[in-house]
N, C-alpha and C positions, 0 to 999 in steps of 0.2 A: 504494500500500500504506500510505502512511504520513499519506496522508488518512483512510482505513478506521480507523487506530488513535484519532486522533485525533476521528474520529465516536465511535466504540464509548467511547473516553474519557468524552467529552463527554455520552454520553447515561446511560455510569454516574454521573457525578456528577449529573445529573438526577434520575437515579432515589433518587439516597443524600439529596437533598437534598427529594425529594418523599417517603420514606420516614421522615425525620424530624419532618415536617410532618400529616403523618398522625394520629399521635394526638390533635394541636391541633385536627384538621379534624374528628375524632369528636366529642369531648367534645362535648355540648349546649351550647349557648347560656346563661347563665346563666338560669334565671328565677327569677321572683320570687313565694315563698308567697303565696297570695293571705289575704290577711287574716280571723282567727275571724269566724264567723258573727255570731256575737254575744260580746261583749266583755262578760267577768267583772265585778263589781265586788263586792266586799264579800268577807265570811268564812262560813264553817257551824262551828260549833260541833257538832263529831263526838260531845258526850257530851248534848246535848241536841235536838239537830235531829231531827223526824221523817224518814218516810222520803220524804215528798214533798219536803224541802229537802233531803236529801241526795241526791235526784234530779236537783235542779238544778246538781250537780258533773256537769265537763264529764269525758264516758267512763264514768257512775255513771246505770246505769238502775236501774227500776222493781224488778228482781230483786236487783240489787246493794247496794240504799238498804235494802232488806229486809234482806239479809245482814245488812247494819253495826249496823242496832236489833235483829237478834235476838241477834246477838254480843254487843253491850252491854247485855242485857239478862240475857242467861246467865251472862255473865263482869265484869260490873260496869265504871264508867268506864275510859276510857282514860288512861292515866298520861301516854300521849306518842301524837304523830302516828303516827312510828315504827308504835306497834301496828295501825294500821291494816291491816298486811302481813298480819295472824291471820285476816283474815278471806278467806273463798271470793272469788275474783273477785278480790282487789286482789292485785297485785304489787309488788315494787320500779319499774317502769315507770309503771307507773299512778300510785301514790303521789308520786312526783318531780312529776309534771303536775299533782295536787292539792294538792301542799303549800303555793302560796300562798295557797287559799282554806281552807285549814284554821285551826282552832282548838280549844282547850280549853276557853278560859274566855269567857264574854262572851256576847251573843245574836248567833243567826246574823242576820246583812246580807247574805247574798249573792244577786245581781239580775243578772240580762243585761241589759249597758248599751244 
């Protein structure tokens, strides 16, 4: 009888010890982002960049490069990055991901490196 407990014991702490370990066995593997397609370099200048350079912002297609010169063309320059947000299509999300290739002042440079 008192082999029995001592099984039954034994295989409960098995289980309590394999139950802890469990979570650690799910999680994935760590991996690793694979790196942008193409690597940014340079700025756009949001109050003068056509819509083919504002194209070239990564998540900023054909339709959205439109939005931003028609907005800037109805509503005159941009005071700040910031307004970006005013327009169809950009968000707060979006805008975070473009804000190091943005600019105000200056000629656009921005290239896929």
């Amino acid at each position: 009888m008192q082999h029995a407990i001592v099984c039954i014991r034994t295989l409960a702490v098995m289980l309590l010890v394999l139950c802890a370990a469990l979570p650690a066995m799910a999680e994935p593997a760590a991996v690793e982002k694979p790196a942008p397609k193409a690597l940014m370099q340079g700025t756009v200048n949001i109050n003068t960049a056509d819509a083919s350079q504002l194209a070239l912002l990564p998540g900023i297609g054909p339709k959205t490069a439109e939005s931003i010169v028609s907005y800037r063309t109805s509503n005159g320059a941009f005071n700040s990055v910031d307004d970006l947000v005013r327009v169809k299509g950009i968000g707060a999300k979006t805008l975070e991901k473009l804000r190091p290739y943005l600019s105000l002042k200056g000629e656009t440079t921005l290239k896929k490196g």
